[in-house]
C-alpha positions as CSV (number, residue, x, y, z in Angstrom):
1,X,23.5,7.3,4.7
2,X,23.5,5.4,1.5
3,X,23.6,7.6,-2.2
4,X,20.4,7.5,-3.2
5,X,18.1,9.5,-6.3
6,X,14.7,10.6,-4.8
7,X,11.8,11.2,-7.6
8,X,8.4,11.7,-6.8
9,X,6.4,14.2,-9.7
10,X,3.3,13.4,-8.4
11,X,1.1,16.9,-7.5
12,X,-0.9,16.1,-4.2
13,X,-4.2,18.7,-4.1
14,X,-4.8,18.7,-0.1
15,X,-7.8,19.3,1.2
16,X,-11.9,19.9,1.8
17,X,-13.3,20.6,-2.1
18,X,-10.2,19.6,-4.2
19,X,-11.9,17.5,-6.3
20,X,-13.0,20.6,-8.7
21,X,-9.6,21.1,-9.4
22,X,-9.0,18.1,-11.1
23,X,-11.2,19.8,-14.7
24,X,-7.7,21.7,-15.4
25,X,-5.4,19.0,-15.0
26,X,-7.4,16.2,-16.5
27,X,-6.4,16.5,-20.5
28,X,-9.7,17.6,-22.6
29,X,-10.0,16.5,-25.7
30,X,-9.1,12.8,-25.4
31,X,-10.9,9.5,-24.7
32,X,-10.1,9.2,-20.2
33,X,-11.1,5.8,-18.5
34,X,-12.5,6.5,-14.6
35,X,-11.9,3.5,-13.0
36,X,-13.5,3.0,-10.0
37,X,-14.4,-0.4,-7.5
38,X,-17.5,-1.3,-6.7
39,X,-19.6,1.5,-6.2
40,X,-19.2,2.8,-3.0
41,X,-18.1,6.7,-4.5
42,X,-21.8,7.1,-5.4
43,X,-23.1,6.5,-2.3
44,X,-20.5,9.3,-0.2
45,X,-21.1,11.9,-3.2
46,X,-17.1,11.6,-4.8
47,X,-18.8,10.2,-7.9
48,X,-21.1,13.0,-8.2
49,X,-17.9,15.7,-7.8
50,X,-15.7,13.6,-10.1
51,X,-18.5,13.4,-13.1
52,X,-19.3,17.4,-12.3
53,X,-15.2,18.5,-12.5
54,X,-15.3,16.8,-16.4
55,X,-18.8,17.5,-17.3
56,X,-16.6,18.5,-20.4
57,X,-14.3,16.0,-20.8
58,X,-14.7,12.3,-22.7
59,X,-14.9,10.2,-20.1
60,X,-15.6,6.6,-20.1
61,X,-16.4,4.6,-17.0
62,X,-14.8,0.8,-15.8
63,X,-16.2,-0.2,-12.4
64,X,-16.0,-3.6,-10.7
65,X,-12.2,-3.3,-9.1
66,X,-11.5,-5.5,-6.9
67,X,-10.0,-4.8,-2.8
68,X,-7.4,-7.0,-3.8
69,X,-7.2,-6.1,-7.4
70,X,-7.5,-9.2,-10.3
71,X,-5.4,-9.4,-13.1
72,X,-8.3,-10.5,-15.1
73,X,-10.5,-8.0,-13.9
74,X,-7.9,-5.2,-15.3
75,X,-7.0,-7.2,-18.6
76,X,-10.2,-6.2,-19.3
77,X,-9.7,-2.6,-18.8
78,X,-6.8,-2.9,-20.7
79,X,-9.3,-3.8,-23.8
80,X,-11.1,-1.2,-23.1
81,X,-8.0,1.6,-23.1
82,X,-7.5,0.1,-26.5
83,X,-10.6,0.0,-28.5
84,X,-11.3,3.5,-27.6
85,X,-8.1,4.9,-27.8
86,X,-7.9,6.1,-24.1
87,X,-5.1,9.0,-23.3
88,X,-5.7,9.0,-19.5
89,X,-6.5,6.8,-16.4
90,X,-8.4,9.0,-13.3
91,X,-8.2,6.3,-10.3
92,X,-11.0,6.9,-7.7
93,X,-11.1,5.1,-4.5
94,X,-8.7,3.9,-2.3
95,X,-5.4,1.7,-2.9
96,X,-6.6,-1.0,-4.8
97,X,-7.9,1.1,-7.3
98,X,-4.8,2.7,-7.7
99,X,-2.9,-0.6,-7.9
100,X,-5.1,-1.8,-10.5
101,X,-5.1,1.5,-12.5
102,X,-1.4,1.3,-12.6
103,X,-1.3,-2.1,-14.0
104,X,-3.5,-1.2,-16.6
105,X,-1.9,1.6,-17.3
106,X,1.3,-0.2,-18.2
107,X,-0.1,-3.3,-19.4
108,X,-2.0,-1.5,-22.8
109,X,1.6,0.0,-23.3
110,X,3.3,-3.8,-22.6
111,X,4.6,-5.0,-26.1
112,X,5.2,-8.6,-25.1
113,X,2.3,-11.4,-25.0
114,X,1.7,-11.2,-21.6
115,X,1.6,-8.8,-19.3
116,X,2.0,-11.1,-16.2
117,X,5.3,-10.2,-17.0
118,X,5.1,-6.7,-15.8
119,X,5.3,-8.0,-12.7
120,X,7.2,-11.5,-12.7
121,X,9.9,-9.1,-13.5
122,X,8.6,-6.2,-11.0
123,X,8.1,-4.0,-13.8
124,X,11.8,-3.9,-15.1
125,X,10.1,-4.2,-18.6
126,X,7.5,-1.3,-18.6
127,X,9.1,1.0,-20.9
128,X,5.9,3.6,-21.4
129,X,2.3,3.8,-19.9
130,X,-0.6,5.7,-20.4
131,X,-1.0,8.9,-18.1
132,X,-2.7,9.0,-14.9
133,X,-3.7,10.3,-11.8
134,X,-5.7,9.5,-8.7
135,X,-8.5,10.6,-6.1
136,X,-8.4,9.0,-3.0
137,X,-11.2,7.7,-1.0
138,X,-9.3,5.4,1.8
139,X,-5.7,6.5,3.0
140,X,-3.3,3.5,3.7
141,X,-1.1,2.1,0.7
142,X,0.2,5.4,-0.5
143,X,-0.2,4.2,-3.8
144,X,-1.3,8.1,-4.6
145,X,2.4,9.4,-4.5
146,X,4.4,6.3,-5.8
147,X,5.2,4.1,-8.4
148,X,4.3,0.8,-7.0
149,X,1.5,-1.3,-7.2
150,X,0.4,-5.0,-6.0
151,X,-1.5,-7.1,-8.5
152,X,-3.4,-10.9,-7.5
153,X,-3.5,-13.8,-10.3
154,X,-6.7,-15.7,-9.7
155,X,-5.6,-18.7,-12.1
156,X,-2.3,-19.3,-9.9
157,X,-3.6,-17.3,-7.0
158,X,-0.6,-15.3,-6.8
159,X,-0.2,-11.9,-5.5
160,X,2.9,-9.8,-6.6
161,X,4.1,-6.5,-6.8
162,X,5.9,-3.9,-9.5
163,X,6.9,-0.6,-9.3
164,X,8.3,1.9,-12.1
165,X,9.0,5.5,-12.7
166,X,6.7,5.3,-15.5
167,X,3.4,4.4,-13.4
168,X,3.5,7.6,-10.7
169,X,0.2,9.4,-10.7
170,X,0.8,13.2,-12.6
171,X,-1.6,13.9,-9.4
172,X,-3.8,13.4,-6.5
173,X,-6.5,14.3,-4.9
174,X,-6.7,14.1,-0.8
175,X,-10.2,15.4,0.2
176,X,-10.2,14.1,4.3
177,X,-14.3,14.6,4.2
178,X,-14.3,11.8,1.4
179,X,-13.1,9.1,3.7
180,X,-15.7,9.8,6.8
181,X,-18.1,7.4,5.8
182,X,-15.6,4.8,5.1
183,X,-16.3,1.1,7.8
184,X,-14.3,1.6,11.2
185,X,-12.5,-1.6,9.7
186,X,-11.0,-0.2,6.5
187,X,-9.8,3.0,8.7
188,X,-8.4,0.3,11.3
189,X,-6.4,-1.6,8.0
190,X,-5.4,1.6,6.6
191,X,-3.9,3.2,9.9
192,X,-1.7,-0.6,10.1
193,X,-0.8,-0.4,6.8
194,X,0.4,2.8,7.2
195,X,2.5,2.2,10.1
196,X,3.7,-1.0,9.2
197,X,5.1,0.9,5.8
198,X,7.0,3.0,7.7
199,X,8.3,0.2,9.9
200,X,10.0,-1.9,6.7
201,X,12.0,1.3,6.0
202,X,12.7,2.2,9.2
203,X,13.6,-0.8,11.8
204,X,16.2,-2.5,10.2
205,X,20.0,-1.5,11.5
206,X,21.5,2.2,11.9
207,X,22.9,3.5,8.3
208,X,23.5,7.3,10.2
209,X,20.5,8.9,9.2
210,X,19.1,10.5,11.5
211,X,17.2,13.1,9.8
212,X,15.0,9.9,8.2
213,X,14.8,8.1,11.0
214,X,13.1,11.2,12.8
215,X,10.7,11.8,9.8
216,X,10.0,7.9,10.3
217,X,9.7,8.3,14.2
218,X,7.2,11.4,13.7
219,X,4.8,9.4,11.1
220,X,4.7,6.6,13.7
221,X,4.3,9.1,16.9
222,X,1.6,10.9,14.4
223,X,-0.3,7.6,13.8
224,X,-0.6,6.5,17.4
225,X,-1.7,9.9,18.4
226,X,-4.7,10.2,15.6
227,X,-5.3,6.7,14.5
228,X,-7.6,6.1,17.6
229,X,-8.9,9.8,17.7
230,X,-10.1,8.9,13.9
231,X,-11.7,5.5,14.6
232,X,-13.4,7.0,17.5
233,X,-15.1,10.4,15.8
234,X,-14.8,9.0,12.3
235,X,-16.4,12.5,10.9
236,X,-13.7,14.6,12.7
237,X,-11.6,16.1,10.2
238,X,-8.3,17.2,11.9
239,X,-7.4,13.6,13.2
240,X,-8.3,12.3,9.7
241,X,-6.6,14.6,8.1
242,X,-3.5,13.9,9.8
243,X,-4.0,10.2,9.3
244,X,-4.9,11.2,5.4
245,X,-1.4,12.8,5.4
246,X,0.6,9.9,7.4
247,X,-0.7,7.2,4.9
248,X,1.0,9.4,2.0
249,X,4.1,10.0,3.2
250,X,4.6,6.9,4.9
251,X,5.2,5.6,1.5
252,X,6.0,8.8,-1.3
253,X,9.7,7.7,-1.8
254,X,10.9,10.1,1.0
255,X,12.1,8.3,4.3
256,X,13.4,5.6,2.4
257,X,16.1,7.5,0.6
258,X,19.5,6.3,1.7
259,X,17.9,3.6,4.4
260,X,18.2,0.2,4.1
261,X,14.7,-1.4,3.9
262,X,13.3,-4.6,4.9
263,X,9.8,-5.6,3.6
264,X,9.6,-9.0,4.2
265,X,6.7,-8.5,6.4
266,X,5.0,-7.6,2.9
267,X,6.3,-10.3,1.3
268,X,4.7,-12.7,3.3
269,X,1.6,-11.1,3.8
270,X,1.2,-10.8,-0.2
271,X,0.9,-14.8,0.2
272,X,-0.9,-15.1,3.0
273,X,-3.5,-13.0,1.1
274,X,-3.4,-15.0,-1.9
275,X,-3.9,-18.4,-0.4
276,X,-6.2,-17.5,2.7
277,X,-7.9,-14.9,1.7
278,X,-7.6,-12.0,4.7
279,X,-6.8,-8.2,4.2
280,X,-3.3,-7.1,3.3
281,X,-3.3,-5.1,6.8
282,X,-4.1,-8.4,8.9
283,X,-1.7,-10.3,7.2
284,X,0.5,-7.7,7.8
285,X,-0.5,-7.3,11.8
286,X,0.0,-11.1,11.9
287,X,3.8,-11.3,10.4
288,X,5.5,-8.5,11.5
289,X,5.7,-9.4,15.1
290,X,6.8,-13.1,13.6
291,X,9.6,-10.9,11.8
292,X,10.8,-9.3,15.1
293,X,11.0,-12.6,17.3
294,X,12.9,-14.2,14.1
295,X,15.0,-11.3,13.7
296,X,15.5,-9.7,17.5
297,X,19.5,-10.1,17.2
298,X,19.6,-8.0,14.0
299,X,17.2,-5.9,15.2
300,X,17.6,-5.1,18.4
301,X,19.6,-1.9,18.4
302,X,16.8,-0.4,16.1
303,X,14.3,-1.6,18.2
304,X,16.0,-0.3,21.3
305,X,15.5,2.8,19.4
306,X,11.9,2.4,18.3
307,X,10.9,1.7,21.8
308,X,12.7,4.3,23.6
309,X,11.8,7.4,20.5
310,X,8.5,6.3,20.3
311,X,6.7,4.2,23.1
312,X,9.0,5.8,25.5
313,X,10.0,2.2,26.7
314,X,13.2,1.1,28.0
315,X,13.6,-2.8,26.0
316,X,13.8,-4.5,22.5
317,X,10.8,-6.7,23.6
318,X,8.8,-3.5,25.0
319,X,8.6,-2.2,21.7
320,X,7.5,-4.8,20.9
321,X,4.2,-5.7,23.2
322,X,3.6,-1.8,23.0
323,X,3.2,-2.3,19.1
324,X,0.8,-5.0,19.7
325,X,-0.9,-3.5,22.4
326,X,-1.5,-0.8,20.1
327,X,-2.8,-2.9,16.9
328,X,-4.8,-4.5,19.2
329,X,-6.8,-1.2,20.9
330,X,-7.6,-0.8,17.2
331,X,-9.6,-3.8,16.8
332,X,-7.0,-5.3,15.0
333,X,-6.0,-9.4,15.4
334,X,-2.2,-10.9,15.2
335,X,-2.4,-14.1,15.2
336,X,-3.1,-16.6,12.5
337,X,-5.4,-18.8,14.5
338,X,-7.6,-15.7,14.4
339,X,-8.0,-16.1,10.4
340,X,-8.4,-19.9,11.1
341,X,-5.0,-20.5,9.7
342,X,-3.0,-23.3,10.3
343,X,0.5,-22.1,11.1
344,X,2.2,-25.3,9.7
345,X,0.1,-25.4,6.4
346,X,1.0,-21.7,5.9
347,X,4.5,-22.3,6.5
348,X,5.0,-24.8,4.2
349,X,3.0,-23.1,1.4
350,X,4.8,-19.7,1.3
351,X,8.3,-21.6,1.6
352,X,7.4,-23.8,-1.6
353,X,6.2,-20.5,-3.3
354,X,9.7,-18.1,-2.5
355,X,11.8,-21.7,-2.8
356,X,10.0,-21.8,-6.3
357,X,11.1,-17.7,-7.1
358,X,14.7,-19.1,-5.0
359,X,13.4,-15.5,-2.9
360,X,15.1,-14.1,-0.3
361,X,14.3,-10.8,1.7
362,X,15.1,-8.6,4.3
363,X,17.7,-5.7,4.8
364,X,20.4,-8.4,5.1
365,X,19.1,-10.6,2.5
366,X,18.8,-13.7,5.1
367,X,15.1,-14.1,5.4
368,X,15.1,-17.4,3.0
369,X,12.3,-19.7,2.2
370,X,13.3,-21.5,5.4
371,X,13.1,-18.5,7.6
372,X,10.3,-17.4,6.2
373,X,8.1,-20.6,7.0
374,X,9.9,-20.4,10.9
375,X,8.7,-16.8,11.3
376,X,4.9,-17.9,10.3
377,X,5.5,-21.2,12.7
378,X,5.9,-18.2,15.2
379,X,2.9,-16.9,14.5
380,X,-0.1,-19.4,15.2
């Protein structure tokens, strides 16, 4: 196992009523910006929780965020954290709204012109940002217990991503009951995107950790237990719950320490979002099985692994069709055509774009513009 420096300060409040909580941790006193997406937390009752837990405090509202969040659209946010002098940020809704609250967060603390820059560098320039903390409505990203967030340009239609130490939420609130109205489609993204985070960190080579690759193993095994138990009774708390749970620590920091990580699935997906238009989980479902043909060599011990810890099969390729199988009994598509995609445009489009950044990705550093264009040409 590599050396690594785990931080995560982020308090996670767990559970049916935790909302209320949130009137002793949110600051009083100051100007706080809710920021919200398009309205759907008024219609499942978190809005009326939220606005009840800081009937004393100064709140002021931004709604309008985006499922893919806009740089514009948070700009101006950022105009508003200004003029009114805002202290804190309180995120509520799922991962988008997080992302978005982030960027804003950092951006009215950015000194430079533009605060494209926060992520053109992946946030290597944030120095400082203003204070916040989430409550989440759709698990999936684990944006609630990290650092990270993903941000789309609509001028260059670019989607790219930052993380810093500055942008962690001080807290979050997981409240499983929030999440049972949510569309059987969003549950279905969020229980890929889960799994597939836990896939970039763990199926890359052996680095003897075996301690993280059985966390890793047990998120997976925990996800393909619940995930359908969830779509099917979507007001059943235990399996969304544990799905609630999953989706956090499938991406808080924790079974990446000391692991070599891939995410090139991501990579490409952030791409195929920005020119075409479908969810980050589809695109997501789509490449990764483009990843695993490209790469079975370098992955094929790991995968051995996978198949054998997890699906209890006995082959590399195994694994493989029982991960499919398994996106697929949750509605999910994983093939370009599906999208109506053209393979060969989308090849050539996202190697011009990680040719233009001279991007490369994967735990070996080997998936190059040209490979990354073959593993979509897999994928049609």
């Amino acid at each position: 196992m590599q050396n690594f420096v785990f931080k995560n300060p982020t308090e996670i409040l767990f559970g049916r009523g935790m909302i209320a909580e949130i009137s002793s941790r949110v600051p009083q006193g100051v100007p706080v910006l809710m920021t919200y997406g398009h309205g759907s937390i008024k219609q499942n009752g978190v809005y009326e929780q939220v606005r009840a837990a800081l009937r004393e405090h100064n709140v002021i509202e931004f709604a309008g965020i985006e499922p893919n969040p806009i740089c514009e659209t948070c700009l101006k946010a950022v105009t508003l954290v200004r003029q009114h002098g805002v202290q804190f940020l309180l995120a509520v809704g799922g991962g988008s709204v997080l992302d978005a609250t982030k960027f804003i967060a950092a951006a009215a603390r950015h000194e430079g012109s533009d605060p494209w820059e926060i992520l053109r560098t992946v946030g290597s320039c944030v120095r400082s940002a203003v204070p916040l903390a989430s409550i989440l409505t759709l698990p999936a990203t684990g944006s609630e217990s990290n650092g990270n967030a993903v941000i789309s340009r609509a001028a260059t239609a670019e989607k790219l991503y930052f993380g810093s130490n500055h942008t962690f939420p001080q807290f979050a609130v997981l409240d499983p009951e929030t999440t049972f109205s949510l569309p059987a489609k969003q549950v279905r993204n969020g229980i890929v995107d889960a799994f597939v985070h836990v896939l970039e960190q763990y199926l890359t080579y052996a680095a003897d950790a075996p301690l993280q690759d059985r966390f890793a193993e047990s998120i997976l095994q925990t996800l393909v237990e619940v995930g359908p138990k969830t779509l099917a009774n979507p007001r059943d708390y235990a399996p969304r719950a544990s799905f609630m749970w999953s989706a956090t620590l499938a991406l808080n920091n924790l079974i990446g320490c000391g692991v070599p990580q891939d995410w090139t699935t991501h990579m490409i997906g952030h791409e195929l979002t920005a020119l075409y238009g479908p969810d980050h989980a589809e695109t997501l479902a789509v490449v990764l099985f483009g990843v695993w043909q490209h790469q079975l060599r370098q992955k094929e011990a790991k995968l051995q692994q996978y198949g054998e810890r997890v699906w209890g099969v006995k082959s590399p390729q195994a694994a493989i069709d029982s991960t499919e199988a398994f996106f697929h009994a949750l509605g999910m598509p994983t093939r370009l055509s599906h999208y109506g995609i053209d393979a060969n445009d989308a090849a050539q489009h996202v190697q011009e774009r990680f040719a233009s950044r001279r991007a490369v990705y994967g735990e070996h550093e080997d998936i190059t513009p040209e490979a990354a264009a073959a593993i979509l040409q897999l994928r049609a």
